[in-house]
N, C-alpha and C positions, 0 to 999 in steps of 0.2 A: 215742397209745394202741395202737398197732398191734404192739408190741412186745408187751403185757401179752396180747395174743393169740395169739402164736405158742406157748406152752406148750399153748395149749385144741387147737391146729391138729396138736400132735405127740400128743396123749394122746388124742383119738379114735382114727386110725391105730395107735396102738400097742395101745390097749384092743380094736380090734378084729381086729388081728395075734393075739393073745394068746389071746382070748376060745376060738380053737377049741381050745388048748392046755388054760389052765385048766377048759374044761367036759369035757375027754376026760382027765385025769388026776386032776381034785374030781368027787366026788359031788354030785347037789341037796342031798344032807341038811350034806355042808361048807360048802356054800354057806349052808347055815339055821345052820349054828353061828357062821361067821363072820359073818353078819349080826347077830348076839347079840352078838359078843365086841366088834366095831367101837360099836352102839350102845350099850354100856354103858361103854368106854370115851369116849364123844363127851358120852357124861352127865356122867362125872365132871370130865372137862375144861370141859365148859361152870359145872358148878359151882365148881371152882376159877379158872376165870378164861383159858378159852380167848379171850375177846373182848377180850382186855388191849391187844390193838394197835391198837383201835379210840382209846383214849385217846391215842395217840404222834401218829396224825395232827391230834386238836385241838390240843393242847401247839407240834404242833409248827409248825403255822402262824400261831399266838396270838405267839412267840416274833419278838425282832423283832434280833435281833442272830445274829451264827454261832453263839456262846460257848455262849447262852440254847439253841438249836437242837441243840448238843453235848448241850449236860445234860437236855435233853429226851432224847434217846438213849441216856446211860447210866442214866438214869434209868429209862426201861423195859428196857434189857437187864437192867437190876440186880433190877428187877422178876418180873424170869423167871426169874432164877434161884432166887428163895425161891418160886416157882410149883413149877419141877422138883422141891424138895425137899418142898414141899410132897405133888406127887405119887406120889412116892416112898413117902414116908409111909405115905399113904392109900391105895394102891393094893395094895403089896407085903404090907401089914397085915392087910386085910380080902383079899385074892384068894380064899381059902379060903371064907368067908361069902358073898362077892358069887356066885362059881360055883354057891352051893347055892342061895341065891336066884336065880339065874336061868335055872338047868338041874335044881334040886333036886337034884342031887351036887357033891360035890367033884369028882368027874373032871379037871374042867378046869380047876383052879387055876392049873397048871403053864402054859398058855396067856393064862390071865388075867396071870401075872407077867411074860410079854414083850411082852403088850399094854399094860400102865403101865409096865414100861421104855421104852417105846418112846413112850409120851403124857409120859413125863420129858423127854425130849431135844427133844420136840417145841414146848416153849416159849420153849427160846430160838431153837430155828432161824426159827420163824415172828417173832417179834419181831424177828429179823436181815433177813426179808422184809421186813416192816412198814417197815421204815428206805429198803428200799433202793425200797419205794413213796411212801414220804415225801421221799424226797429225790430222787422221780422217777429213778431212773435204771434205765430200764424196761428198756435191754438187757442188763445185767445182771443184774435180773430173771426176762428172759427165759431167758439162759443157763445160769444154776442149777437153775431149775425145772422146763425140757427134760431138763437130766444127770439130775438128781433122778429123772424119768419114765423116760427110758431105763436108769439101772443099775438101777433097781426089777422094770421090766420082763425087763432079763435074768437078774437074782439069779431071780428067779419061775420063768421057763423053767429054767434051770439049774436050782434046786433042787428043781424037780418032775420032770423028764424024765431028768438025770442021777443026783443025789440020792434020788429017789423022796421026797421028805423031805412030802410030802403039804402038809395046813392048815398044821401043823408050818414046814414051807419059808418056806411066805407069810408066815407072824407074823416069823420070823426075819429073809425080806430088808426089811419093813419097819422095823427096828429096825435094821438097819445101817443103811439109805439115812438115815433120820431121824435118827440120829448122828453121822453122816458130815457130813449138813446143818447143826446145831449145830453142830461144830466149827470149818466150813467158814465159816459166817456169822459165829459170833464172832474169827475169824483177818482177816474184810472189812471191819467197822465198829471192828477196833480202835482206827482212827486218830480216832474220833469218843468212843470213853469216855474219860472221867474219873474220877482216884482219886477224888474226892470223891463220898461217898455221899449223897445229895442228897433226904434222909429227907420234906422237906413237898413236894417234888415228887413222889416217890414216892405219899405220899401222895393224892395231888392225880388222878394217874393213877390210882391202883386205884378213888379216889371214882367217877370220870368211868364204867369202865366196870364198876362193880358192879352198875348194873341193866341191864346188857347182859348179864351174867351170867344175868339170869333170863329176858329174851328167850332167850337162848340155847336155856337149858333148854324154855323154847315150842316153841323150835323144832325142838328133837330130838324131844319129843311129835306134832308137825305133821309133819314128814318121814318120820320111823322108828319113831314111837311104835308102829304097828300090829303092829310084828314081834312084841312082849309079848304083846298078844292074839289073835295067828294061833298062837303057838303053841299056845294051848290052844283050838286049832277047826282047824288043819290040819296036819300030818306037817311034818317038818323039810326033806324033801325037796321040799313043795310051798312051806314059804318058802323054800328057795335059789332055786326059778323066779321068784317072784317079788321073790325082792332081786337077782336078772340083770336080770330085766325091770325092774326101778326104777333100775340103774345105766345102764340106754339113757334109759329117760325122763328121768333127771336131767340129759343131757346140755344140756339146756333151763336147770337152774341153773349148771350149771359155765358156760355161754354168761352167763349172769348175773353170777359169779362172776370168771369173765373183765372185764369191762366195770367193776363194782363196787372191783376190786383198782386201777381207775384212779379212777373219778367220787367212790366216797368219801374219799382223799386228796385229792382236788382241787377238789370241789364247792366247800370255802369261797372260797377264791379266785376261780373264777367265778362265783358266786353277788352277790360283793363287788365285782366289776367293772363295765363300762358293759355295760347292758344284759344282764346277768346275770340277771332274771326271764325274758326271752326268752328264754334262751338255754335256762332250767335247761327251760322248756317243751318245746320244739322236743328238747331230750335224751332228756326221757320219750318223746316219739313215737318217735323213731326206737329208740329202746331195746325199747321194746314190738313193732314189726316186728320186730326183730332176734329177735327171743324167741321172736315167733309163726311165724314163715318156717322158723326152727330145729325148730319142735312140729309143723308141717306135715311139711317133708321127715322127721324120725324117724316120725311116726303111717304114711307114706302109702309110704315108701319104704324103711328099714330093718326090718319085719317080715317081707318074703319072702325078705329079703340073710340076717336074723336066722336064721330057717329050714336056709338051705344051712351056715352058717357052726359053730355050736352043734352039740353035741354031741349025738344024736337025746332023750336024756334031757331037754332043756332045750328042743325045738322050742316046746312050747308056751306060751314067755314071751313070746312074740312078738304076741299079741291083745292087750296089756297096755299093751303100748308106748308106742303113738300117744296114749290117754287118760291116760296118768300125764306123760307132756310136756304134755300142752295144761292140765293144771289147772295147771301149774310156769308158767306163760304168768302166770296169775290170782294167782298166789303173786311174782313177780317184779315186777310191777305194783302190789300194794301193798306190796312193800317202798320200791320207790321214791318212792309217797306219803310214807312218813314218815322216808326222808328229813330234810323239817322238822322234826322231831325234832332231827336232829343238829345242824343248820343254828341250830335255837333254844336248845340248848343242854338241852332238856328229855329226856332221854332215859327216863326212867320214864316217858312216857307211851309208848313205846316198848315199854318190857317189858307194862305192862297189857293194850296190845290184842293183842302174841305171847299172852300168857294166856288172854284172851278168845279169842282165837282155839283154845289149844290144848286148852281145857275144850270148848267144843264139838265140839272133833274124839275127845274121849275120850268124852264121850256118842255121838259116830256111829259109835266103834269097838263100843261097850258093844252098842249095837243092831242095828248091819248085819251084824259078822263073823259072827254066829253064823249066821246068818239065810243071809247072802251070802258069803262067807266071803273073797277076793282080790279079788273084785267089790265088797264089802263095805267091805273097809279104802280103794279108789281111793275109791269115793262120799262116805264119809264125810270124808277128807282134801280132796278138791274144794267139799268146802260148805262146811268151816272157811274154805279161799283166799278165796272168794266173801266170804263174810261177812266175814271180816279185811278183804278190799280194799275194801268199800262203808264200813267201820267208822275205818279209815284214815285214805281221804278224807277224810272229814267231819272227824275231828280234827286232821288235817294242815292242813286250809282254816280252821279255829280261830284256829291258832298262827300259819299265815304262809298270804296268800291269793296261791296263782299260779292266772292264767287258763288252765288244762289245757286241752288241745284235746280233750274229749271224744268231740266227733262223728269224728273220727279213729281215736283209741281203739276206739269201737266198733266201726268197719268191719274194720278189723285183726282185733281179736281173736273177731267175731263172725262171719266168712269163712273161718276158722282152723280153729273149730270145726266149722262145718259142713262143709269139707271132711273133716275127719276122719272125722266123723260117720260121710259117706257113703261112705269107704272101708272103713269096718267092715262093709257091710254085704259085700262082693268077699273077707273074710279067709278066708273056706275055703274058697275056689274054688282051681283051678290054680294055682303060680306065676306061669306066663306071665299069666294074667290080671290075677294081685295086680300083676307090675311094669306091664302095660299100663294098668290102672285108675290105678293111683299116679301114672305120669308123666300121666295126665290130669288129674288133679284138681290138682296142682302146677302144670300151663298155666292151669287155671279160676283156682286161687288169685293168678297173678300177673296174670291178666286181669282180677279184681276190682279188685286193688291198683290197677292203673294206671287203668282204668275212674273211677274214686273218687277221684284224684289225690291219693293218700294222703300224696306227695312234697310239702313246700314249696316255691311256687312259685317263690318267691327260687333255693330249693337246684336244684332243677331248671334252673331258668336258669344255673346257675353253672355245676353240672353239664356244659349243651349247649355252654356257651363252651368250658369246658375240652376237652373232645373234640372242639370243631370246630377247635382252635388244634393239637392233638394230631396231627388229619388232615391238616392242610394242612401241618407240619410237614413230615410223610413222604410228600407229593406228588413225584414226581420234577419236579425243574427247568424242562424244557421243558411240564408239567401248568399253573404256577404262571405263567406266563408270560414268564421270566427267558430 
């Protein structure tokens, strides 16, 4: 898995390389349009069928021959391409109506049409992804995904410092890099299509992820939904601070996102193997540390880095931070509960509880924004998680019962929080302060962990062998006795 990480390991560095650029040459208020433009295209994708590739990995390890494993693969490329035109369609069509519905002008048509050009190309390049995690071959995964990062990130520089070319730039080097990617992926997996168009597979696939399709859309409501109703409760400029400060927090899903681009092609097979209940157990844990260590160091450590880096307009996304990672802690956790979902083959009970989940976070928008207004949209987005992950559980232990280590669970993410907590209380003091209190509470937080033996004692043991065999390796000769 270590490979499907190295993309997460260049796009932090580079989002934060970047960051003091893009915040010194966009406005808060680009930042608020772009947030608009990005979530209403992520809508329409989820409704046409952004989660299409989630169906390639059942297919394709259902499939018990290479031939069968082929036409699972042309089958969803072939898939995505009546998606991009599908796109196409409905994007380019309506751009004019959807801008007036969302900004109440036309204005911004023109931007809305390089934003669906640009969600056209993006479904088969990702289903060319999809393949190349299906068929594990994670360094070249790797490879793509890093270019992808880096010429995105320079087209951005370039077109904003030398170009001046503003929002304008950004929409545009998106829609190259994303084209560029289609092309690119479909020139990789040619050797696996087939001229045959393979119509009840086809079929079979879009069955599998149409009610992923409505998760989806849950979850654009759960994630980004708030941005719809902070605009009519705060300036445009106050949502670009807080869609910066939600692009740090979220680094807690991309860490997610990282992990999940491996465990969900692969779960079946582990899951089907010996001692595969253990295994999926012991996954969750350490999955959940990995989540909550990630929503620690962002809450306690990148809001005073946040501060020098940004642009002074955007200093204060930076109290945002730490609380919008740690609910993503609660949100990554019951996604992995259900899991089971996938694993049973039921996947609409999948979409129901995204729904349930995302109806209540629309009532907590309804009530808190006005009221609370960026404080507002975090609270109510954290009670939804909460509620989804208790609601989860329970129907994931329905369907398929694994013995979760719960009391583990707790100590993780309930030590997490409270650090947090009590860094919030050190956010307007000094710098020097914030980074002094922060590396404290980061020593308390792994003093807990280890205090609590949060580690399996197996893994630990394995762990201490390996580095004692590691040390004695590099003993010099005459140390060792020789």
């Amino acid at each position: 898995m270590a490979y499907y990480s190295v993309p997460m390991f260049f796009r932090i560095p580079l989002s934060i390389l970047a960051i003091p650029i893009y915040t010194r040459y966009l406005t808060p208020a680009d930042y608020g349009i772009m947030e608009l433009l990005d979530l209403t295209s992520l809508l329409i994708a989820a409704l046409i069928g952004s989660n299409f590739g989630h169906s390639l990995y059942y297919y394709y390890a259902e499939a018990k021959t290479e031939e069968g494993k082929a036409q699972c693969i042309s089958a969803a490329y072939y898939g995505s391409l009546f998606l991009t035109a599908l796109g196409v369609v409905v994007g380019l069509a309506a751009r004019g109506r959807i801008s007036t519905l969302v900004f109440g002008t036309e204005r911004y048509a023109d931007l809305f049409g390089l934003v669906f050009l640009t969600l056209a190309f993006s479904f088969p390049a990702e289903i060319g992804l999809s393949c190349l995690r299906a068929l594990d071959r994670s360094r070249d995964f790797a490879i793509v995904s890093v270019a992808r990062g880096i010429l995105g990130t320079v087209l951005n520089v370039v077109l904003l410092t030398v170009a001046h070319a503003g929002l304008r730039g950004m929409l545009w080097s998106s829609l190259i890099v994303t084209g560029a990617s289609a092309v690119y992926m479909a020139w990789y997996c040619r050797s696996w299509l087939r001229a045959q168009f393979n119509r009840p597979l086809i079929a079979r696939l879009f069955l599998y992820a149409w009610p992923l399709g409505f998760s989806a859309v849950a979850s654009l409501v759960l994630d980004l939904g708030d941005r719809y109703f902070l605009q009519r409760s705060v300036s445009l400029s106050d949502l670009g601070i807080y869609g910066l400060a939600y692009k740090f927090g979220m680094i807690v899903s991309l860490v997610s996102l990282v992990f999940n681009r491996y465990w969900k092609a692969q779960m079946f097979n582990v899951v089907q193997g010996p001692d595969g209940d253990r295994i999926y157990v012991k996954v969750c844990t350490y999955y959940v540390l990995i989540l909550t260590v990630s929503a620690v160091g962002l809450g306690v450590v990148l809001p005073p880095v946040l501060k020098v880096i940004v642009g002074p307009a955007f200093a204060s996304a930076a109290k945002y931070v730490g609380w919008i990672a740690i609910i993503y802690v609660f949100r990554g956790l019951g996604d992995y509960f259900r899991n089971v979902f996938f694993l049973s083959k039921k996947t609409g009970k999948d979409a129901v509880i995204m729904w349930a989940g995302a109806l209540l976070c629309v009532a907590g928008y309804v009530v808190l924004i006005p009221w609370l207004k960026l404080w507002g949209a975090i609270l109510a987005t954290g009670i939804s998680f909460v509620g989804m992950l208790v609601l989860s559980f329970v129907e994931a232990q329905r369907v398929r019962r694994f013995a979760l280590d719960l009391g583990r669970l707790a100590w993780i993410v309930g030590s997490g929080v409270a650090v947090v907590a009590v860094f919030g209380l050190v956010q307007e003091t000094h710098i020097v302060w914030q980074l002094l209190a922060g590396t404290g509470c980061v020593i308390a937080y792994v003093a807990v962990l280890l205090l609590f033996r949060v580690v399996y004692k197996e893994d630990e043991m394995r762990v201490r062998e390996r580095l004692a065999r590691f040390f004695v390796r590099r003993k010099p000769a005459s140390a060792v006795g020789v």
